[in-house]
VOMISE-351002 format. One line per 2 residues: number of its first residue (from 0); for each residue y, x, z of C-alpha. Coordinates in Angstrom, 3 decimals. Layout:
BEGIN
NUM	Y/X/Z; ...
This chain:
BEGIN
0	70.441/15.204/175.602; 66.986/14.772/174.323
2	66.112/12.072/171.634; 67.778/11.284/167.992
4	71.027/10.661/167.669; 69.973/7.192/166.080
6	67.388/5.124/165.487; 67.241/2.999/162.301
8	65.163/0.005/162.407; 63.392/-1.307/159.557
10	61.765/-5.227/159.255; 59.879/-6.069/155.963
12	57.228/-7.816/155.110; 55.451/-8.291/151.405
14	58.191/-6.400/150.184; 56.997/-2.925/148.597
16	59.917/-2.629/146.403; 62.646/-3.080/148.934
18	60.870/-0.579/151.660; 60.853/1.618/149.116
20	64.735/1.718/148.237; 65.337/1.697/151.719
22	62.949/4.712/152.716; 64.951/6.422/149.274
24	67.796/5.914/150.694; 67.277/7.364/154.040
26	65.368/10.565/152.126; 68.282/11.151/150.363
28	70.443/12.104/153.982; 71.892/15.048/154.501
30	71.907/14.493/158.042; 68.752/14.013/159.565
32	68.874/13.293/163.138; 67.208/9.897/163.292
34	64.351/8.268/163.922; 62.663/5.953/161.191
36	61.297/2.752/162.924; 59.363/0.176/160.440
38	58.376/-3.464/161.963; 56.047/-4.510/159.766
40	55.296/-8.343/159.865; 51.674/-8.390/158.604
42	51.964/-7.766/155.047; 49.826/-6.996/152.150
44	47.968/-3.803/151.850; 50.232/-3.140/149.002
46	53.767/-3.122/150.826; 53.215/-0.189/153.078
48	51.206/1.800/150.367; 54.692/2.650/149.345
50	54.594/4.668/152.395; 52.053/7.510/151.497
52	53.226/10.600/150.551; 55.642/13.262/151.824
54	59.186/11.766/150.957; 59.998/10.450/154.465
56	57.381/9.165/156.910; 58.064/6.489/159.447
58	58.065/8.184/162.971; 56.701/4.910/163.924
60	55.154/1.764/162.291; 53.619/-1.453/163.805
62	52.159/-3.813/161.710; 50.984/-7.461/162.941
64	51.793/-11.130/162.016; 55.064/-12.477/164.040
66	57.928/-14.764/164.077; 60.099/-13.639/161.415
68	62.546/-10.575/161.039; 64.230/-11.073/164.425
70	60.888/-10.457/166.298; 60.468/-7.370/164.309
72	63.588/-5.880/165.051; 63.005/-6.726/168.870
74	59.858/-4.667/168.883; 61.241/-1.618/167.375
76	64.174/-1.961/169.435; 61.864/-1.651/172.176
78	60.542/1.595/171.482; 64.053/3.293/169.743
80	65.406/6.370/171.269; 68.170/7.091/169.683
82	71.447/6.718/171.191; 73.132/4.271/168.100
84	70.601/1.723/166.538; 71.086/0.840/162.854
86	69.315/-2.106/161.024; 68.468/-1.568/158.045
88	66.159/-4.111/156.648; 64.062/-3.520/153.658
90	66.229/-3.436/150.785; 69.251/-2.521/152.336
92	70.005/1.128/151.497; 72.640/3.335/153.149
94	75.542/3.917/150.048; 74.775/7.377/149.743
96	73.523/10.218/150.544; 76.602/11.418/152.652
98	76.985/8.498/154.813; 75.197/9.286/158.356
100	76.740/12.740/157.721; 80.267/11.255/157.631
102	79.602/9.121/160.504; 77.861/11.655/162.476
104	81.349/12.553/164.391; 82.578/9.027/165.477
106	78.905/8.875/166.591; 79.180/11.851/168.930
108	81.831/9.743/170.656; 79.345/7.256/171.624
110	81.734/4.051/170.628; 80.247/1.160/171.762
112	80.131/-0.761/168.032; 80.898/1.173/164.922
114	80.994/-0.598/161.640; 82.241/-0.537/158.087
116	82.236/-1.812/154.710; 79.086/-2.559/152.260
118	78.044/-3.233/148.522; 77.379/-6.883/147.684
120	76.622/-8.921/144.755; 78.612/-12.421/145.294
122	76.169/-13.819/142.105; 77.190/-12.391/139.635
124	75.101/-9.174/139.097; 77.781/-6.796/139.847
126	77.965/-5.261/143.522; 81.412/-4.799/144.730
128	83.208/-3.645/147.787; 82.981/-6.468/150.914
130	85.797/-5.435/153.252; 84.462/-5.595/156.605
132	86.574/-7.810/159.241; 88.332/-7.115/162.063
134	86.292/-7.511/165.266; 88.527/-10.335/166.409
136	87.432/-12.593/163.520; 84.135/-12.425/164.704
138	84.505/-16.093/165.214; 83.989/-17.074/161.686
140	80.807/-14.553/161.045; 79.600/-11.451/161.388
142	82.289/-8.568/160.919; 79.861/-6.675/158.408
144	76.690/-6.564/157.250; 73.867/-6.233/159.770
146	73.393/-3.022/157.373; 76.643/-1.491/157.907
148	76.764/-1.717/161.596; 75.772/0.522/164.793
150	75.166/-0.232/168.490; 75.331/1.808/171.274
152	71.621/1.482/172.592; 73.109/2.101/176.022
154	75.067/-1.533/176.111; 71.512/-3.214/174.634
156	69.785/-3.684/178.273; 68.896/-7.377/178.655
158	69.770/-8.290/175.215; 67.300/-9.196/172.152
160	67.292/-11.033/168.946; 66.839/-14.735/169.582
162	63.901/-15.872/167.966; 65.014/-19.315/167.920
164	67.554/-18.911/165.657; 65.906/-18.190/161.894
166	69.142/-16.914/160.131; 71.649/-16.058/162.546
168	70.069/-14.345/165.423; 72.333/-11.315/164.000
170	75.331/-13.050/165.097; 74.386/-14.255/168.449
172	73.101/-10.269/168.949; 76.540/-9.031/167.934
174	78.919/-11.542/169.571; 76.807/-10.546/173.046
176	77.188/-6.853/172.056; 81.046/-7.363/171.852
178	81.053/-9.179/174.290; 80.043/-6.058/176.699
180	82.409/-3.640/174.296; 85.067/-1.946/175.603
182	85.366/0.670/172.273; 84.616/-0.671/168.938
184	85.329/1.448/165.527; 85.688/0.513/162.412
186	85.566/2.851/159.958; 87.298/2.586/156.020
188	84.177/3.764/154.120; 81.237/2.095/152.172
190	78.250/1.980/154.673; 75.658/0.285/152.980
192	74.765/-1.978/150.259; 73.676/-5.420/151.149
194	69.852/-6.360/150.003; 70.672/-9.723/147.568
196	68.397/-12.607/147.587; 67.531/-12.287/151.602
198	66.927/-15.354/153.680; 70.475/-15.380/154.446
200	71.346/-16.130/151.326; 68.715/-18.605/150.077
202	68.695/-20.838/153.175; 72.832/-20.151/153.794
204	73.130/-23.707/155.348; 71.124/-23.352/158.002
206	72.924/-19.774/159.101; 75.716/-21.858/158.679
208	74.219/-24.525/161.369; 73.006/-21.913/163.548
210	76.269/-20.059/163.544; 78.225/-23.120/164.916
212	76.206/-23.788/167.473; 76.036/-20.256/168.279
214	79.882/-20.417/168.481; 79.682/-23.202/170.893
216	77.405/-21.383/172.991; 78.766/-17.531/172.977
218	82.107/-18.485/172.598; 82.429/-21.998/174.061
220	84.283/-22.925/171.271; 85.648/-26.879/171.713
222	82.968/-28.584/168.904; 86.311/-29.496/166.442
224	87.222/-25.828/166.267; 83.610/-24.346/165.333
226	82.938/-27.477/162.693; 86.449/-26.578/161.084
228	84.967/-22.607/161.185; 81.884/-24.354/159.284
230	84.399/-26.249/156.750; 85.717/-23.207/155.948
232	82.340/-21.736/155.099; 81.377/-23.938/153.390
234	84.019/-24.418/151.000; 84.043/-20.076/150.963
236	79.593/-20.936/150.189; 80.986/-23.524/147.145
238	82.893/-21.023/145.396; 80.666/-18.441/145.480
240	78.388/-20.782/144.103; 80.406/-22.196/141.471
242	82.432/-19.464/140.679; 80.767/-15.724/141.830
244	83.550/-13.976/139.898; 86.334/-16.316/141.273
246	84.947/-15.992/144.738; 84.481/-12.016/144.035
248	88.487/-12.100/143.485; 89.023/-13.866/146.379
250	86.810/-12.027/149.232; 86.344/-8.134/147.241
């Protein structure tokens, strides 16, 4: 079969530092058969400077103003060739260098989703473990990381990243995915570590807005259910807030 085995997908804009860790990260894989997609979204000169030299070169880049990360992602996704599709945003770096090897087998097997845990600093400065969810609780949030999970590009026909959501498009993207599923892995190893200080993170009440309506729409959730789903994060948001190592008990 011709083509990569994967394609990962890269969105960044004015952010040098974290396309830099990210391209790192992917230079440091043993395995190599991916393609390196970056959606650029009409940064400064300076952010894809970071891009000269001979470590790892993008196998392709677009640059242009757009609509935020979402839009990026849909215009790599586009173009991708490989038979998985990974998302990892500038930033996000895969754990180490051994992890596409590892996965490489359960990849073969062309499952539909497979996902697993990341690295994430709940406030405090420390990065710890995040468990990654069962599928099934994919009604309360995403069941890892965009970071940490891979799509069969085959089951992607007809679907995109909705634009209109500015946080959660993600979610609606991976509910639809299950939602065509029939063999979804998850795997008990440390994927990726989770970029901190992202939009999801500094404007967490509106993901939180988008995700119930989201809910209501995917899922047809009755409008009690998905605001008692949005209770729940919240009070989950509070603690973290209040208490990052309390929360880091709790969740890591």
């Amino acid at each position: 079969m011709g083509g990569p085995a994967l394609s990962v997908i890269t969105v960044v804009r004015d952010d040098p530092a974290g396309l830099a860790a990210t391209r790192d990260s992917l230079a440091a894989q043993g395995w190599r058969n991916f393609e390196w997609l970056v959606a650029d979204g009409g940064s400064a000169p300076a952010t894809l400077a970071v891009l000269s030299g001979t470590k790892l070169l993008p196998d392709w880049i677009d640059s242009r103003p757009d609509g935020g990360p979402f839009a990026g992602m849909d215009r790599a996704l586009a173009v991708a060739r490989g038979r998985h599709v990974l998302f990892l945003n500038a930033g996000d770096c895969l754990a180490d260098g051994e992890v596409l090897a590892d996965l490489a087998a359960l990849l073969v097997a062309e499952p539909d989703l497979l996902y697993g845990d990341s690295l994430e600093d709940p406030g405090d400065g420390r990065k710890r473990r995040k468990k990654a969810r069962h599928w099934r609780w994919a009604f309360y949030g995403m069941p890892a990381h965009h970071c940490a999970l891979f799509y069969r590009r085959a089951l992607l026909p007809g679907l995109c990243l909705d634009q209109g959501y500015r946080i959660a498009g993600d979610y609606a993207f991976t509910l639809s995915v299950l939602h065509r599923a029939e063999r979804v892995v998850q795997v008990d190893r440390v994927v990726a570590s989770f970029a901190p200080g992202g939009l999801s993170r500094r404007l967490a009440p509106l993901g939180r807005r988008e995700q119930y309506s989201i809910r209501r729409r995917l899922l047809r959730m009755p409008a009690i259910v998905s605001g008692a789903v949005l209770m729940l994060q919240i009070v989950a948001s509070t603690l973290r807030r209040l208490s990052p190592k309390g929360y880091a008990f709790w969740r890591f």
